[in-house]
N, C-alpha and C positions, 0 to 999 in steps of 0.2 A: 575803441582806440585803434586807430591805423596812422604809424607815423612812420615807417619803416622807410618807405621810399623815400621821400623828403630829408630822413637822416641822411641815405645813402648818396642822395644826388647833393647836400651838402656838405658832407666829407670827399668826395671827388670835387669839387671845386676847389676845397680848402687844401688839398695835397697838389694843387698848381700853384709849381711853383712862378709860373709869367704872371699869377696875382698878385695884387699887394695882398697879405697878409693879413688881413683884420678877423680871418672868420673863424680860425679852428684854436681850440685852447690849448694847445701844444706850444711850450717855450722852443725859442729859437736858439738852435744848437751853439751857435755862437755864443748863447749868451750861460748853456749850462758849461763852455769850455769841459767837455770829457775827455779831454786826452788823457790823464792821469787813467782813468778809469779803463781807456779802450786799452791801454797799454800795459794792463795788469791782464786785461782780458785776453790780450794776444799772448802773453809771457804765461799763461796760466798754459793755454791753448798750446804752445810750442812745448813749452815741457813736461807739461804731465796730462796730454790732449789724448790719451787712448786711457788713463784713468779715467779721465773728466766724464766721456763720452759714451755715457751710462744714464739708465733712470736715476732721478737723484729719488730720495726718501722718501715717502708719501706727505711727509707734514713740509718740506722742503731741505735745505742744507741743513745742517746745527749751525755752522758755524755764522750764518746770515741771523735766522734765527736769534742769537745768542745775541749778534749787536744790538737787532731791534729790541731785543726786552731792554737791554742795556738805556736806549735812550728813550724806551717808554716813563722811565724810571724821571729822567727829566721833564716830562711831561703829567706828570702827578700821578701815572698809574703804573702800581708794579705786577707786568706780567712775566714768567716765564718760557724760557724755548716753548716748554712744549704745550702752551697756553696757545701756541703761535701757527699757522700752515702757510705756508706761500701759496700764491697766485701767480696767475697771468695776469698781471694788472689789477688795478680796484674794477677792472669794470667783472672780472672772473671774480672776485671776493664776492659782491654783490649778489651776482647772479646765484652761487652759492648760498649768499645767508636769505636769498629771498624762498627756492628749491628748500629752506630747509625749512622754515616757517610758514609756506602757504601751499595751497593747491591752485590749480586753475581753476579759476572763476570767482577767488576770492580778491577781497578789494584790500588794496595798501595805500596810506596816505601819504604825501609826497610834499614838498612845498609847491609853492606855484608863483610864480615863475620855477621851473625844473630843469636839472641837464637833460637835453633830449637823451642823451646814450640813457638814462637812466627808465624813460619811458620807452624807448627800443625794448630794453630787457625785458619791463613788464610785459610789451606788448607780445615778446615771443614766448614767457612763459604762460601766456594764456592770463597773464592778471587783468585787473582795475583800478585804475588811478581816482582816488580821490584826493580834489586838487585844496591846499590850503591856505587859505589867505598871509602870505607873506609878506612882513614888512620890509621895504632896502633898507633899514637900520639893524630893525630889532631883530629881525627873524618870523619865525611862526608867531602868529597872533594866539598865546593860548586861552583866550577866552571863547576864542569861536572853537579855536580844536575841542575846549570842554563840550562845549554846545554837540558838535560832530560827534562825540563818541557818548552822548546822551542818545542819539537815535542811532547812529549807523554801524552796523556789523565790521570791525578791521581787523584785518590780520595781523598787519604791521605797520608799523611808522619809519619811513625813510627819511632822514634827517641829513644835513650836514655839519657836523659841529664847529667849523668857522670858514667865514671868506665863502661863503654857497655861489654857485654855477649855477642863474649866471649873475644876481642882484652883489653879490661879494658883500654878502650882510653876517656880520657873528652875534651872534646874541651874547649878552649877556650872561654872568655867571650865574645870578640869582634866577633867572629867567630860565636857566637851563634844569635848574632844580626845581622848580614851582612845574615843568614838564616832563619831568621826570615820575618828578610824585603823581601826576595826573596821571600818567602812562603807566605806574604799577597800582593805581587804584583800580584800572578797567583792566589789569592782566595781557594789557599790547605790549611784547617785542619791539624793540628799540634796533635796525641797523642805522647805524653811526657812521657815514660816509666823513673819513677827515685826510681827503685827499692834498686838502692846500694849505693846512695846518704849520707847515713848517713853513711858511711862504708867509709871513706876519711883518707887519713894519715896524710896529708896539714894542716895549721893550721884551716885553714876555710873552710868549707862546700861547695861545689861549687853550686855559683847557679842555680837552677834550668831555664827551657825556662819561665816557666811562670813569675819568678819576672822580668825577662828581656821585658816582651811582651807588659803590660802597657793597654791590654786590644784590640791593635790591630791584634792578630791573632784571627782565631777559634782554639783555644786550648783544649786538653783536658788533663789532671792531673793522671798521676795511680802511683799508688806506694803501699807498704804495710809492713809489720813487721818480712816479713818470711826470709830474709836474717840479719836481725840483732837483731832478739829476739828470736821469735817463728814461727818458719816455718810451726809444728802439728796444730798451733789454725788456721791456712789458715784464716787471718784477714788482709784487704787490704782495700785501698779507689781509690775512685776516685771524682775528680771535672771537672764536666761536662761541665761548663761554658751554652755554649748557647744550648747546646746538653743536658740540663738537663730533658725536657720530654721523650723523645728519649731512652734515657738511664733511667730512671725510670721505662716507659713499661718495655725495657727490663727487666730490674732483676725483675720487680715481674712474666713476665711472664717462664723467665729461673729460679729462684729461691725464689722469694718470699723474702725473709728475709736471714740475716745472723745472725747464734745462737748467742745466747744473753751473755751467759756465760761467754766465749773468748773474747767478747769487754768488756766487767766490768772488767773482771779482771788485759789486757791492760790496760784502763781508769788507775784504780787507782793504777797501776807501772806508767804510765807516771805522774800523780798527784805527782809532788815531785821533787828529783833529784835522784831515780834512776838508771833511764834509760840511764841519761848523764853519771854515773859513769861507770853501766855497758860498754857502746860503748865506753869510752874509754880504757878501756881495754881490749875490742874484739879487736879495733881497733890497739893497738900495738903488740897484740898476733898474728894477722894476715899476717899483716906485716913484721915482724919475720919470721914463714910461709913461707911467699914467698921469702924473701931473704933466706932461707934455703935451697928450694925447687928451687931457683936457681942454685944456688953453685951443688946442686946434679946430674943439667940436664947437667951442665958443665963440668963435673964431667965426667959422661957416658955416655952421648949421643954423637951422631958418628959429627964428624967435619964440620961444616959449619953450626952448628943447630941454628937458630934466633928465640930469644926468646922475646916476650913484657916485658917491665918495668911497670907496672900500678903502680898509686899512688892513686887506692884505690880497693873493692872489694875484691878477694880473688882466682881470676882465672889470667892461665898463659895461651897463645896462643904461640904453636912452629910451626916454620916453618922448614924443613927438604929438604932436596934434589926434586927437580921436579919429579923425578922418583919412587921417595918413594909411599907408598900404605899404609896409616894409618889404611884402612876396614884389610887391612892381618894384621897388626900387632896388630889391636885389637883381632880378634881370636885368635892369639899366645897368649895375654896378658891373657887370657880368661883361657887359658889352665893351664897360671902360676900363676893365683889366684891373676891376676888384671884385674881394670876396670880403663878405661880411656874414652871419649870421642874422636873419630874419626872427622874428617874435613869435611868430607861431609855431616854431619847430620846441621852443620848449614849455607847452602845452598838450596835454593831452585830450582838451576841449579847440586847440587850434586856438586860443585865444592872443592876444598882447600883436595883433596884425599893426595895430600902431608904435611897437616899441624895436629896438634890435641890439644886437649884442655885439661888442668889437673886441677883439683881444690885444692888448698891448706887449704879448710875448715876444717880439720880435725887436732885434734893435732898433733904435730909434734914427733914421736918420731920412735922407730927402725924400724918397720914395715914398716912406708910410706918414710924413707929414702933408707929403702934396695929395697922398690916397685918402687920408681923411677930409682933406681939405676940399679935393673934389667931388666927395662922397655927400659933404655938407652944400655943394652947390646943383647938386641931382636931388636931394632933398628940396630945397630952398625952391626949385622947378618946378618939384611934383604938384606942391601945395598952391604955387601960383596956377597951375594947370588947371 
């Protein structure tokens, strides 16, 4: 597996900002409105900034800590502070629970279609992607998973337990426990990536693998605040479960701490009900969004195009003609001052060259209607070509 460049030359596209917006999955500042947030962070910083400005703890603050067990508890699983470690982001959680469960050269199964950051990681910890047939509704297909782990040697199972990057498919409840049970019959480790979790449009939250598990898998917990707060303060956790020493070496010995600052500041937004108010009106903005941003793919992109429906997150998966070539049409999009996400980048086979990924993070207004719109007429191009 070598994707590393292709991640890096599509996050430098995706950080211009003279493109329209469709390609990196980072909500638009605008739309997570953090002033409240930055303004506790500067009032932290003015008055108690030669406190602050220190290693924080090794597991992270208590007092951030404390909220999250708090609204774990809404989410059907109850953990404790110290059940809990912060991160630098879910992408640091990850990289940790994966450093604690495998070696180089052992193989992790993944869904497929996959976040490329997620196949970056493998790639630089020396792993192997084994890629798994994924549904855009249901999720992982466990019948073939059964089949895969009748022959092949895993170390671990990377999951998402809803709205997955980039199909936005959640499985099912029942469905989550029927792989569940599969995954403690063969003794695989479960990391549970529930990054877009709070990001739901349904009336309820979907639950996560962990309130479904009851303590019979090896589980591990990543998630963090950069898709529905603050993406800049890169503030995530992780719950390690039995993997908690493991993953402790790690991060002090890849980072030590995460700054202090950014989890106080978090703490005391979640201390309250801001944070409810705020996601629910991310969450209906978004939403919006996407139903906008479909109407515009249907609009102008060329005939037979399939598109996902998610019912939560903020990303659309299209699928196009078999002969289509999504790496040409993102050069083209390049040239007309867009960025989008190509198919092959989240494959570790380089597969889905006929599919691409848009993200509807960003407010919706004339620019990112006429970039999709124009994006659906460089399609419509290629194919005639």
């Amino acid at each position: 597996m070598s994707i590393s460049g292709a991640v890096a030359a599509l996050l430098e596209h995706a950080s211009n900002n003279a493109l329209v917006p469709l390609g990196c999955a980072v909500p638009d500042p605008g739309l997570l409105r953090s002033q409240r947030l930055d303004l506790a962070l500067a009032r932290m910083a003015r008055q108690h900034g030669a406190g602050h400005n220190v290693y924080s703890p090794p597991r992270g603050e208590a007092a951030l800590r404390r909220e999250i067990a708090k609204r774990s508890m809404r989410a059907g699983h109850a953990l404790s502070p110290d059940d809990i470690l912060i991160t630098g982001g879910c992408t640091e959680a990850l990289m940790l629970a994966l450093g604690a469960v495998a070696k180089p050269g052992d193989t992790i199964a993944v869904e497929s279609p996959t976040y490329f950051g997620l196949l970056h990681t493998l790639e630089v910890l020396g792993l192997k992607a084994l890629e798994l047939s994924t549904d855009p509704i249901r999720g992982v297909d466990i019948a073939a998973l059964a089949r895969v782990l009748d022959k092949e040697t895993v170390a671990a199972c990377v999951l998402s337990s809803g709205f997955s990057n980039p199909l936005g498919c959640a499985m099912a409840e029942g469905d989550k426990r029927l792989l569940l049970a599969l995954l403690a019959k063969h003794a695989i480790p479960l990391i549970e990536d529930d990054v877009y979790g709070d990001v739901h449009f349904g009336r309820e939250r979907p639950k996560p693998f962990i309130a479904l598990d009851h303590g019979k898998n090896k589980l591990i917990y990543c998630s963090s605040f950069s898709k529905s707060l603050a993406p800049g303060y890169r503030v995530g956790w992780i719950a390690p479960g039995a993997y908690a020493q493991r993953v402790m070496e790690r991060k002090l010995a890849f980072s030590l701490s995460t700054p202090v600052l950014p989890q106080l500041a978090i703490a005391q937004f979640l201390d309250g009900n801001a944070y409810d108010v705020h996601l629910r009106r991310l969450r209906r903005v978004l939403e919006e969004n996407l139903g906008k941003m479909v109407r515009a793919i249907e609009a102008s992109f060329p005939p037979g195009t399939r598109v996902s429906r998610p019912t939560g997150g903020f990303m659309l998966w299209l699928e196009l003609p078999k002969h289509f070539d999504s790496r040409a049409l993102f050069d083209e999009a390049l040239e007309n001052g867009i960025c989008f996400a190509p198919g092959d980048v989240f494959s570790a086979s380089r597969r889905y060259r006929n599919c691409l990924r848009l993200s509807a993070g960003h407010a919706w207004d004339e620019r990112m209607d006429s970039g999709v719109r124009r994006l659906g007429q460089l399609a419509r191009a290629q194919l005639v070509s």
